[in-house]
C-alpha positions as CSV (number, residue, x, y, z in Angstrom):
1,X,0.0,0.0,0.0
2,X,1.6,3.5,-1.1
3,X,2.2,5.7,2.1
4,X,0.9,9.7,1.2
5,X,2.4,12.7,2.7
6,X,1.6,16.1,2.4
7,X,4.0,18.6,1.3
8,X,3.9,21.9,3.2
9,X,7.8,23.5,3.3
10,X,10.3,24.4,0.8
11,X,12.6,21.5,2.4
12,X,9.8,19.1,1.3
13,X,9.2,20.3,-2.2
14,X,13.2,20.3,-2.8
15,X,13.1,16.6,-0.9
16,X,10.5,15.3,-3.3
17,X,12.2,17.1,-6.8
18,X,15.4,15.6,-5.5
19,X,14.4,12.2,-4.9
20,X,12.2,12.4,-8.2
21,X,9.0,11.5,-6.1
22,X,5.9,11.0,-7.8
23,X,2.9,13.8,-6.6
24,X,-1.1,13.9,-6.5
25,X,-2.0,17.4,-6.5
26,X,-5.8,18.4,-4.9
27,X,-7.7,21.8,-5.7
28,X,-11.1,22.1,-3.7
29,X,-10.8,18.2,-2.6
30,X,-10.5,17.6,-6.6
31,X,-7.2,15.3,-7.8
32,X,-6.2,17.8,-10.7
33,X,-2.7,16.2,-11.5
34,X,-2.1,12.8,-10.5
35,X,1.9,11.0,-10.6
36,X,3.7,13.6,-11.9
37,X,7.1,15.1,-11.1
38,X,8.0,18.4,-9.5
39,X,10.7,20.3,-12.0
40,X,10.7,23.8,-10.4
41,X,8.8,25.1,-7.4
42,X,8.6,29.4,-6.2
43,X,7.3,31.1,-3.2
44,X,3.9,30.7,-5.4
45,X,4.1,28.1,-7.7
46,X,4.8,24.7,-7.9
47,X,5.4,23.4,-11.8
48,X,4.8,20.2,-12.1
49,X,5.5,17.6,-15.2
50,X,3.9,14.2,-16.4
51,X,5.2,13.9,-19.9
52,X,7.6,15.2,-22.1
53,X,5.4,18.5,-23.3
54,X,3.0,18.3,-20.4
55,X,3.7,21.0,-17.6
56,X,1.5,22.2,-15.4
57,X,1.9,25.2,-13.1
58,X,-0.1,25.2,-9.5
59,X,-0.4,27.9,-7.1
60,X,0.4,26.9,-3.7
61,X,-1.9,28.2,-2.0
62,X,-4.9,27.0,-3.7
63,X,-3.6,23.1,-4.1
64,X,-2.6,20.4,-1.9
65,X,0.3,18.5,-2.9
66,X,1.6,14.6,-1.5
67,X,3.9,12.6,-2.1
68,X,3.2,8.9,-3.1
69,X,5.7,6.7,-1.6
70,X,5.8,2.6,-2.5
């Protein structure tokens, strides 16, 4: 069973972009972006990829992002 943990700091964005951990990202208790990566994060933004043309840019604090761990 995959273990889920919520990212809240800058330490656990730069953990998960430097492990290359796979994300779920929530907006209004929606999943919007499911096992995708985190490239670049800001202040404001998290910018997420799942394939090779598909970015997606998230404002922090409007989404909920965790970590999927097997």
């Amino acid at each position: 069973m995959p273990i889920t943990r919520e990212l809240l700091t800058d330490a656990d964005f730069q953990e998960a972009a430097d492990l290359k951990l796979r994300i779920r990202v929530f907006r209004d208790d929606h999943l919007i972006d499911a096992s995708t990566l985190i490239i670049r994060f800001t202040g404001e933004t998290v910018i997420t990829q799942s394939g090779v043309s598909d970015l997606s840019y998230h404002p922090r604090r409007e989404c909920q992002f965790y970590e999927i761990r097997k």
